[in-house]
C-alpha positions in Angstrom: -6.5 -14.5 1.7 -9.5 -13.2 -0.7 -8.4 -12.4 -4.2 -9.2 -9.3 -5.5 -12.1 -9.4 -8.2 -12.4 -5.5 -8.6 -9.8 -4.1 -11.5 -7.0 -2.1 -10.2 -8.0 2.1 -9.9 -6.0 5.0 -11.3 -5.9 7.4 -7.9 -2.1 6.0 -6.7 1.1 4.7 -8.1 2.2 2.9 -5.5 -0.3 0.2 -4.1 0.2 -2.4 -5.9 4.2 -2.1 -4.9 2.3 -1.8 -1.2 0.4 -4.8 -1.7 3.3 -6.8 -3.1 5.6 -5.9 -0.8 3.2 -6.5 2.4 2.9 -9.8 1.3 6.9 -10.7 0.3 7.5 -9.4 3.9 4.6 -11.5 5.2 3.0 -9.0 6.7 -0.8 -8.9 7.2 -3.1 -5.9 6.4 -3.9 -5.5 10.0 -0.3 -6.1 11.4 0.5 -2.7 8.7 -2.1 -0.7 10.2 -0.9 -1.3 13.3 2.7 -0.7 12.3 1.1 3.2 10.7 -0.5 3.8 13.7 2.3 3.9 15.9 3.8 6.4 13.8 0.4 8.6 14.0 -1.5 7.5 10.5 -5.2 6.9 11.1 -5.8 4.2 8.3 -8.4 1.5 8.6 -8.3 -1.8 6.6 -10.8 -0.1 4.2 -8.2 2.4 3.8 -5.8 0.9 3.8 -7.5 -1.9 0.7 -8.4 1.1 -1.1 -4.7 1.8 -0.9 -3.6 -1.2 -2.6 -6.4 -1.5 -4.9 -5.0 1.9 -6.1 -8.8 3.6 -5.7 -7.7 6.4 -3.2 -5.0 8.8 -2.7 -2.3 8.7 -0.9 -1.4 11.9 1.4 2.7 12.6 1.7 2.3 11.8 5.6 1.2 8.1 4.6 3.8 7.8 1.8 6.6 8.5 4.0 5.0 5.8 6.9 4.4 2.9 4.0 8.0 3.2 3.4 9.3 3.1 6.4 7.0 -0.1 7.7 7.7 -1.7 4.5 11.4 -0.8 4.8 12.1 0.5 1.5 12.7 3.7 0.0 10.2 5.9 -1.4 11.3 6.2 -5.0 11.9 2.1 -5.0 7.9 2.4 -4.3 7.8 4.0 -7.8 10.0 2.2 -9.7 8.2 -0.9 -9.5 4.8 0.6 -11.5 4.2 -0.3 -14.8 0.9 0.7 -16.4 -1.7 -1.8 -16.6 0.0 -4.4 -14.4 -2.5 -6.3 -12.2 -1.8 -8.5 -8.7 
């Protein structure tokens, strides 16, 4: 697992609660990106990286698919930000 060197962005709210989760649930990136294209989300790893390092948006359609692969709700995804907070 590479650790990332690059500070987290300001373009999302919820990767780092992506990231977090991913890895509580053991889950790797690739295993997730299979998971959200089953339910139709084209998302490669870069993507899906940018995701987590919280340097690209996240469109409603891909909201509602992290939460259901991650199996949590989609305010939970919220309430776990706190401003600042690094992995």
């Amino acid at each position: 697992m590479r650790v990332r060197k690059i500070h987290l962005g300001e373009r999302n709210l919820i990767g780092l609660y992506v990231s977090k989760r991913r890895k509580a649930l053991g889950i790797k990136q690739k295993d997730l990106l299979t998971q959200l294209q089953i339910m139709g989300i084209d998302l490669n790893a870069s993507g899906l990286s940018k995701i987590e390092g919280q340097m690209r948006y996240v469109t409603d359609f891909e909201l509602k698919a992290l939460s259901e692969a991650l199996g949590c709700n989609i305010p939970d995804m919220f309430e776990e930000y706190e401003p600042g907070e690094t992995e």
